[in-house]
N, C-alpha and C positions, 0 to 999 in steps of 0.2 A: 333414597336417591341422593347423590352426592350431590353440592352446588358450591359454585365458583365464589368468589370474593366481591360476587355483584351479586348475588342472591338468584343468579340463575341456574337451572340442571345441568350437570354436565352429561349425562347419558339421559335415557329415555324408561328407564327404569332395572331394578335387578335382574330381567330376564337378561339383559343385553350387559351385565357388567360382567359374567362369568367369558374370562375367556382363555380358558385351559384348554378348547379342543381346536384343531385345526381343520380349515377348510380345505374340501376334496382340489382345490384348483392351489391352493398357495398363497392367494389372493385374503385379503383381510377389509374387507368392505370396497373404497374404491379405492386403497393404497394395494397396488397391482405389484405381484410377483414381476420379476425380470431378468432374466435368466442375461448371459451374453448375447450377442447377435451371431456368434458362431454357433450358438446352441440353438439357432432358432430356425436358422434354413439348411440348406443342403447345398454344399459344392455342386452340387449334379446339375441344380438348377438352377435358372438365372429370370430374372423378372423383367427379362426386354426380351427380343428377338433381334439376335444378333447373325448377321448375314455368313455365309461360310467362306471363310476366306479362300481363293484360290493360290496357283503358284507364284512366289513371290522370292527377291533373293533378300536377305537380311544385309544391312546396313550400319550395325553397331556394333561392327568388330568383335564379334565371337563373346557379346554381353547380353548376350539374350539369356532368357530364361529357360531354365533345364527343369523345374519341376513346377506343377500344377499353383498356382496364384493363391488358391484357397478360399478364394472370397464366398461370402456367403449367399444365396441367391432367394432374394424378398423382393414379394409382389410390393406396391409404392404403398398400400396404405401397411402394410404391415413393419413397413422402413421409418413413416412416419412417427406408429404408435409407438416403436423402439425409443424414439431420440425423446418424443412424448413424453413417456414415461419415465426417463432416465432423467429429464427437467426438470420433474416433479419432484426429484430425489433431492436437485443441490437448492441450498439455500440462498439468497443473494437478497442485496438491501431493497429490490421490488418485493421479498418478499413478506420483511418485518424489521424490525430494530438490528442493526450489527454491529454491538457493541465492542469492535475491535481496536484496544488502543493502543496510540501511534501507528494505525492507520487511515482513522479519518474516511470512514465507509461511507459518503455523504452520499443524497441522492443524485441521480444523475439526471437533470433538467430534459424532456424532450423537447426543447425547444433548438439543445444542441446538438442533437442527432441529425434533427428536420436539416436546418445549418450545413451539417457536415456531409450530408445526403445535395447537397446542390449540385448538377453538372458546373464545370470550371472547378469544381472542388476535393470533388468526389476520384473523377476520371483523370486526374492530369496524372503523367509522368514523370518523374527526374531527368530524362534524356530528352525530353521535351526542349525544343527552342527556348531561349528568353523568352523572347518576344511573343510568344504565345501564354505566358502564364504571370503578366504581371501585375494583374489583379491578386494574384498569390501571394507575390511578391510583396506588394501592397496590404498585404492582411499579415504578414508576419513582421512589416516595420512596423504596425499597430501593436500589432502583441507585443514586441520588443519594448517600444515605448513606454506599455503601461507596463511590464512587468520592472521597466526600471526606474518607473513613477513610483511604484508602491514600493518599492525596496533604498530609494536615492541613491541608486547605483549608476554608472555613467556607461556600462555596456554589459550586453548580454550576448551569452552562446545559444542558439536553440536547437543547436542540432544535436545534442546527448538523447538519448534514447529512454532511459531511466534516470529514477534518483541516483542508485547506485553511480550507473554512466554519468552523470555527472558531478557526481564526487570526483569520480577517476577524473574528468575534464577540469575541475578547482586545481585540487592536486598535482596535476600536469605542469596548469598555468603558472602555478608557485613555483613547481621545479625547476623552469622554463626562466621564467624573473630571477631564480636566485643562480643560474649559470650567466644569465645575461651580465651578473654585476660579478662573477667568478668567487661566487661563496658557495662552499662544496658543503653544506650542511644534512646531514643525513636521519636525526630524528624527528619523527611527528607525535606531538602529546595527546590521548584521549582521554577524557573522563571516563570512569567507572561505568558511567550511567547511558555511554555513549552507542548507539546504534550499531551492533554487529559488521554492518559496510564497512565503517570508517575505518576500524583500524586492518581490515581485509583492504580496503583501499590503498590504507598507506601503504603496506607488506606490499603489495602487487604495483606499487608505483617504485619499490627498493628502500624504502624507509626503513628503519628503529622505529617499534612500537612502543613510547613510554606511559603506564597509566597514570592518571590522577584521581587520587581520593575524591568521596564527596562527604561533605559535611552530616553530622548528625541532620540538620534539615533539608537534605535531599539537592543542597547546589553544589556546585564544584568549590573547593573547599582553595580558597586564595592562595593561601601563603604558601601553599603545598606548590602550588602553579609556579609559584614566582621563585621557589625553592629551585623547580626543576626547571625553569628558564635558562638558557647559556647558546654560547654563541654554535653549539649544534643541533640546534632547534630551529628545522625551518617551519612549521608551522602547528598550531592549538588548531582540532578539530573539535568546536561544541555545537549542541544543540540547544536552540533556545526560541523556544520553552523546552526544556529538557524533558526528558524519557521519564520524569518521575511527573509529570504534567506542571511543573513548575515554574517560573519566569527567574532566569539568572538574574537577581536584584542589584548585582556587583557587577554586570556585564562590564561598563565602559572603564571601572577598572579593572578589568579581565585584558580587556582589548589594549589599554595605554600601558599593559606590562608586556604582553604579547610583541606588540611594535616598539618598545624602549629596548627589548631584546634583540631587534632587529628580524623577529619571523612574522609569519603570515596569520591570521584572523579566517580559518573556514567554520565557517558555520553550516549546519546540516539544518536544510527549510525544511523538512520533512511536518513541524510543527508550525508553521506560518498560517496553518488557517485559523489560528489562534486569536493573531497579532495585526492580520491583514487590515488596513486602513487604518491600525491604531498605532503602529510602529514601525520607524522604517531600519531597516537591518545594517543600512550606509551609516545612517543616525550614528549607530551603536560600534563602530569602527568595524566595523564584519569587511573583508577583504573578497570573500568569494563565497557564494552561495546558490545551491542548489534547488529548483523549487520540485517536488511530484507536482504537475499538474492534476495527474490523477486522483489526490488527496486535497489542494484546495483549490481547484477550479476544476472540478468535478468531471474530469474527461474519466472512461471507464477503467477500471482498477482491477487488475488481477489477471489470474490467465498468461502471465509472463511477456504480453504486448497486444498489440501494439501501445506503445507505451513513449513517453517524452520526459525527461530531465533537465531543463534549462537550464544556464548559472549566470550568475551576474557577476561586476567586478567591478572592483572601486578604482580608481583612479590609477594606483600600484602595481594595479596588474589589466590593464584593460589592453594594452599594446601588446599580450600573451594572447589574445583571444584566438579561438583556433578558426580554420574559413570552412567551408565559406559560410558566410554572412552577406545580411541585404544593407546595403548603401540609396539613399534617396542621392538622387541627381538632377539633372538639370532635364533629363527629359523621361523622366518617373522615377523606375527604381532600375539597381540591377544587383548583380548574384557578384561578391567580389569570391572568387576561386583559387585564385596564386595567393599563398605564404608571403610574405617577406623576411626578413631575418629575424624582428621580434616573435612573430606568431609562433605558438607551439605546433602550426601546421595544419595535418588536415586528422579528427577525430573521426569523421568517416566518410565514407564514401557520396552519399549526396545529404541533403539540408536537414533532412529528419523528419518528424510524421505529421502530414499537411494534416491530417484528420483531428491529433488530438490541437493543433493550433487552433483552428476554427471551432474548437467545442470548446477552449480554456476560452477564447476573446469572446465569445459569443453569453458566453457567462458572465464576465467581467462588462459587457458592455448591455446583456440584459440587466447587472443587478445597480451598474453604476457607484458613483462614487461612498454614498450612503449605503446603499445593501451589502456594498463587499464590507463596510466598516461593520452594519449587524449581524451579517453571520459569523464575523467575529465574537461580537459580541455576543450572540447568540449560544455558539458552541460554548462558550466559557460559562453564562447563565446555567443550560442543562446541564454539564459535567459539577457545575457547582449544587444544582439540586438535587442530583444522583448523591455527590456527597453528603448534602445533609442531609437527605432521606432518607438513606443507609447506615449516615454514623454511629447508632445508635446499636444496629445489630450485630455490623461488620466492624470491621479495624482497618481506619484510613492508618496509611503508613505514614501520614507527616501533620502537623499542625498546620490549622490553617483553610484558607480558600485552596483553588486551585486554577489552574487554566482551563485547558479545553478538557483534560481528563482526569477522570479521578481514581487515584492509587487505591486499592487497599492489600493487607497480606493477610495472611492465616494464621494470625494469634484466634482470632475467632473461633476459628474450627480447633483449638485444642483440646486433649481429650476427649474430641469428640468421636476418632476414627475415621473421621471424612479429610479429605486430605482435597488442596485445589484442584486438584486432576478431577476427581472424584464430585465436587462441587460443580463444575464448568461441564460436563458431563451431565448432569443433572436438570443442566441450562437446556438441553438438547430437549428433554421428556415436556420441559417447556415451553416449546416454541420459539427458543431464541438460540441462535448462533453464540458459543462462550464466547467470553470477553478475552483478551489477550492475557494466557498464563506464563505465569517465572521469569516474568518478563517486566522491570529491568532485574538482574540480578543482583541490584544494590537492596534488594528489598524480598524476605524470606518470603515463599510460598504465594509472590506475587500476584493482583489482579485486578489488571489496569481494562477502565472502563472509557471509553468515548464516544457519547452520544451523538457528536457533531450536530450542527444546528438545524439539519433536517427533521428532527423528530419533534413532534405538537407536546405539549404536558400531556394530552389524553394517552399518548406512545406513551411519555416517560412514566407515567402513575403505575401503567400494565406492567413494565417494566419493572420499577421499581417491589408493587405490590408482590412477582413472583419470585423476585430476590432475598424479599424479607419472608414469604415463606420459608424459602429453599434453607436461609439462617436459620430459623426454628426451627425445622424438623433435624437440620444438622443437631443443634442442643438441646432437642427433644430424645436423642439418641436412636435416630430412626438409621440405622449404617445403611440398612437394607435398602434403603430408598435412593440410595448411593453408589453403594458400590458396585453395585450390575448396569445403572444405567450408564448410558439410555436403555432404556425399554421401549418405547416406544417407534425408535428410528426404524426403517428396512435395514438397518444392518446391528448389531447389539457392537457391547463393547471390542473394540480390536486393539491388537499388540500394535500400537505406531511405532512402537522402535522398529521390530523386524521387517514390516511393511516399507518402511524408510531405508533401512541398510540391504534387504534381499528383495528388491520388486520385483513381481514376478509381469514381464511387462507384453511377456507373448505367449497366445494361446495355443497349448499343446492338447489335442482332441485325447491324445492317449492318457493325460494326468487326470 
């Protein structure tokens, strides 16, 4: 009988470990086959009763439909079990550790859902009167405030939609600032280590994308910076704590070469649940910043929205802000909507997503001024005891502590045959969601860990203990236990290239 790394069984004995034959139904105990839902009903039939339509004359201009809908027709518990079971499949941080990093998979409080579920909150509209939703109004001067408490920023955007979205909105505001004083400057500099957006952000705002080295220790490597400074340079795009999980130690002079140059300071928050309560980003000369709400104030992540990117901005650029924005006045609040000739205008169509406001402030003001300081604190502790709990097996990429995440790359696995793909793959047969691979690219074979400060030591031990497995059997020269998994998933290993460049995204009954 096999047993765990606690001294308990994992099976219930040899009869039940063989399992070379397959079950008559497809089904593997209660991990349930599942075929599509076009494979499960019949067009013919439908699971309501639906009235016959009599004579009627069509009304949208000769766009009706000419052939059969195709839908598939399931009784309601059979519709249930479908989605049921397909829930069972993805994995998400309800349902273990998700150690993905630079993203900051924290948990997501129900206290802010409860919150965001209130009528006044839930139900309102954009087209909606003022005067019917300024209590709204009123809870997005609050967010405003504290998010430019915590940053010492003197104004906020909150209408961006994402992080990305608000890069584009920093971006803007600089471009916006530097016609306002008629300096036509057309490149932006990134770090190596810099976040995929950023220099997609520049390119799509009409930028020159120039890189910057990073140092043997994983920072942005100075002199190289102040090298390629000159007068067409409108702004440094960094992250800090940066994508190798490290805190730029040279920041403020990063920043006083930046503005001696005459360009802009954006900083990418992507990493601020790092720093939160412990650092403010103004402090550090940062001109415009971004925050994911979704990553430190735990509004829900992923799924491609609903989704919110906030930016701040420091003094230099706060007269760029785009509208509208909520203004306190003399008799509450109001929505200010017209441009005037500083503003970069309007980024979109109305204020942006009341739902994730009230789950960030509801965070922020359930955890108060101390909490938001320790889950700072927090996430840096765990990623720092992931690092020493590992160092020993794996190969952190850099000397040293770290911030919120901890680097390693695949000098480990050499010679071995296991390769990171093959390793993070592995993580699957385990119970855990891999960690984020090749990812920063200043760093071979990368695999960057973030435990964010939701997870107990009891998580991090399980965690750690299946990792320093997974290391030994790698050097144990066990390939086999590698290179097929997962094994265990409802799906085995798949070609993600071809998946990703050929999706096959509709069902054809005759393929």
């Amino acid at each position: 009988m096999s047993m765990n790394n606690q001294g308990r069984p994992t099976s219930t004995g040899a009869a039940t470990e063989n399992t070379d034959f397959e079950s008559f139904s497809g089904h593997k105990g209660l991990r349930l086959a599942e075929p599509l839902i076009f494979e499960l009903g019949s067009t013919e039939t439908t699971g309501v009763d639906v009235p016959e339509v009599g004579e009627f004359e069509m009304a949208i201009g000769g766009l009706e439909r000419t052939s059969e809908i195709g839908c598939p027709g399931l009784s309601e518990p059979d519709t249930v079990r479908h989605y049921t079971r397909l829930s069972r499949r993805n994995y998400g941080i309800d349902m273990g550790v998700f150690p993905l990093g630079s993203c900051t998979m924290k948990h997501n409080p129900r206290l802010n859902e409860k919150m965001a579920r209130l009528p006044g909150f839930s139900d309102i509209h954009p087209l909606q009167p003022k005067s019917t939703v300024r209590g709204a109004m009123q809870l997005m001067d609050e967010l405003s405030h504290w998010l430019c408490t915590l940053t010492g920023m003197p104004a906020v955007a909150l209408s961006p939609k994402a992080g990305a979205h608000g890069e584009l909105c920093g971006v803007m505001a600089i471009r916006s600032a530097l016609e306002a004083r008629g300096d036509a400057r057309e490149v932006i500099l990134c770090p190596e280590s810099a976040h995929g957006t950023n220099p997609a952000t520049a390119a799509f705002c009409g930028y020159k994308v120039k890189a910057i080295p990073a140092k043997d220790n994983g920072r942005v490597d100075l002199e190289a910076l102040k090298e390629a400074l000159d007068d067409t340079v409108a702004a440094v795009m960094l992250t800090n704590p940066n994508t190798c999980g490290l805190f730029e130690n040279e920041i403020r002079d990063i920043a006083d070469a930046i503005h001696a140059a005459g360009a802009f300071f954006y900083c990418d928050g992507a990493n601020f649940n790092a720093i939160m309560g412990k650092a403010r980003p103004g402090d550090l000369g940062v001109d415009a910043m971004h925050f994911n709400l979704h990553k430190t104030f735990s509004t829900p992540h992923g799924g491609g929205g609903p989704g919110s990117g906030p930016v701040v901005f420091s003094d230099a650029l706060k007269a760029h802000v785009p509208v509208p924005f909520v203004v306190k006045t003399d008799d509450g609040f109001d929505l200010v909507e017209d441009a005037d000739d500083k503003s970069m205008g309007r980024l979109v169509a109305y204020h942006g997503q009341m739902g994730m406001y009230v789950r960030a402030l509801s965070y922020m003001l359930s955890h108060g001024a101390d909490g938001i300081r320790q889950a700072a604190e927090d996430a840096v502790l765990n990623a720092n005891y992931v690092l020493a709990s590992l160092g020993d097996v794996m190969t952190a990429s850099f000397d040293g502590p770290c911030m919120h995440e901890a680097l390693f790359d695949d000098r480990f696995l050499k010679d071995t045959g296991v390769t990171t793909l093959d390793f993070a793959k592995a993580m699957i047969d385990e119970g855990y969601h891999p960690m984020t691979m090749y990812f920063p690219l200043v760093v071979h074979g990368a695999m960057l860990i973030e435990p964010t400060e939701s997870e107990s030591k009891f998580n991090m031990d399980q965690f750690i203990a299946s990792m320093r497995g997974l290391a030994g059997e790698a050097k144990a020269g066990n390939v086999d236990r590698f290179s097929g998994a997962p094994y265990h998933a409802p799906w085995k290993r798949l070609d993600e290239t071809q998946a990703a460049r050929n999706p096959v995204l509709r069902y054809s009954p005759e393929e």
